[in-house]
C-alpha positions in Angstrom: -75.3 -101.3 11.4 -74.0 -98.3 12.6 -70.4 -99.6 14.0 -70.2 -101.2 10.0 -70.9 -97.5 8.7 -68.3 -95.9 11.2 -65.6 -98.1 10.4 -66.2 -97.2 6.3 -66.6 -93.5 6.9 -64.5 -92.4 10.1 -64.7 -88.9 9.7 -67.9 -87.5 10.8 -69.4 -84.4 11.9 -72.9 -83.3 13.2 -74.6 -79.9 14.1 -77.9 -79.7 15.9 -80.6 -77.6 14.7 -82.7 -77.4 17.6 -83.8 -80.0 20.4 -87.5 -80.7 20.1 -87.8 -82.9 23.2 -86.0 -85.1 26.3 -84.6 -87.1 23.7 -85.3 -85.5 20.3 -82.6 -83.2 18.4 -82.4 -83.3 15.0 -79.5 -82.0 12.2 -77.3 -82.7 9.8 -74.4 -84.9 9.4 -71.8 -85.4 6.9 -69.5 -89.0 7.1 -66.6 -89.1 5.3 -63.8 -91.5 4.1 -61.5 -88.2 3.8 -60.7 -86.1 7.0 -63.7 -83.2 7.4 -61.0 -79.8 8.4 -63.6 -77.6 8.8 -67.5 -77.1 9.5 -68.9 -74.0 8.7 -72.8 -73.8 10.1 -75.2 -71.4 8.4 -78.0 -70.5 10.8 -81.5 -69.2 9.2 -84.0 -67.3 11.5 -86.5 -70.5 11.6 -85.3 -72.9 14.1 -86.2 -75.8 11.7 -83.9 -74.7 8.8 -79.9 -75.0 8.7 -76.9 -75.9 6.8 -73.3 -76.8 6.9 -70.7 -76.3 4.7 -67.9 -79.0 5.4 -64.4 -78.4 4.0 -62.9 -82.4 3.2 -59.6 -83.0 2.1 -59.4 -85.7 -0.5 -55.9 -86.6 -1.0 -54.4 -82.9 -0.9 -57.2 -81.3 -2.7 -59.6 -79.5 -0.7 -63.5 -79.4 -1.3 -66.5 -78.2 -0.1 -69.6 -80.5 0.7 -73.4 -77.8 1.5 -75.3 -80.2 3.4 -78.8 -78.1 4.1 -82.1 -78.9 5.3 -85.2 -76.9 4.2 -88.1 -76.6 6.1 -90.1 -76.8 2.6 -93.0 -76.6 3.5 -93.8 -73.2 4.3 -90.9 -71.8 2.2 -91.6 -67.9 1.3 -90.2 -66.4 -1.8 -87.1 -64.5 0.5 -86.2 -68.4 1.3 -86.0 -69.4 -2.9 -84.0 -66.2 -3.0 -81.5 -66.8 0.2 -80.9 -70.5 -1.0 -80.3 -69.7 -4.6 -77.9 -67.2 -3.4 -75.9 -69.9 -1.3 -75.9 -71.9 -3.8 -74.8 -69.3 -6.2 -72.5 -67.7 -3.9 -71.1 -70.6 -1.9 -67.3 -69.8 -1.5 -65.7 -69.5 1.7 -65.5 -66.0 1.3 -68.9 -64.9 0.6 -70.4 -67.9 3.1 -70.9 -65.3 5.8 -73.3 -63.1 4.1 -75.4 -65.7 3.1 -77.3 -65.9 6.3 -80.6 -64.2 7.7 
């Protein structure tokens, strides 16, 4: 039940990647017990590829959550490189060269 999940994690945030249809969008989403401070989207030149890097504080202490969808199927070599590179690489200072 949705209302159930809400009330356990009411923080929330959600970023479209791209609508495919009337009624169709899909994303990603992070829910949280612990308030979400920031969202930082990383956009990749396929419109069915994305991530987000969300900035929770738990009690003071601040962390960083990647939440990233691959469109893994018809991953090229560039792709493996650019996502080991984020994941290498994925401080808030280097976050903004990490995108294509």
């Amino acid at each position: 039940d949705v209302n159930r999940i809400l009330n356990k994690y009411p923080y929330h945030s959600s970023t479209a990647l791209e609508a495919s249809g009337k009624y169709h969008i899909y994303g990603l989403a992070c829910f949280s017990k612990y308030p979400i401070e920031k969202t930082h989207e990383v956009v990749f030149n396929s419109s069915f590829n994305g991530a987000a890097v969300y900035t929770i504080d738990v009690n003071g202490k601040k962390l960083a959550v990647a939440n990233v969808h691959l469109e893994s199927n018809s991953i090229s070599a560039e792709d493996k490189k650019l996502y080991g590179d984020f994941i290498q690489n994925s401080d808030e200072v280097n976050l903004e060269d990490v995108t294509s």
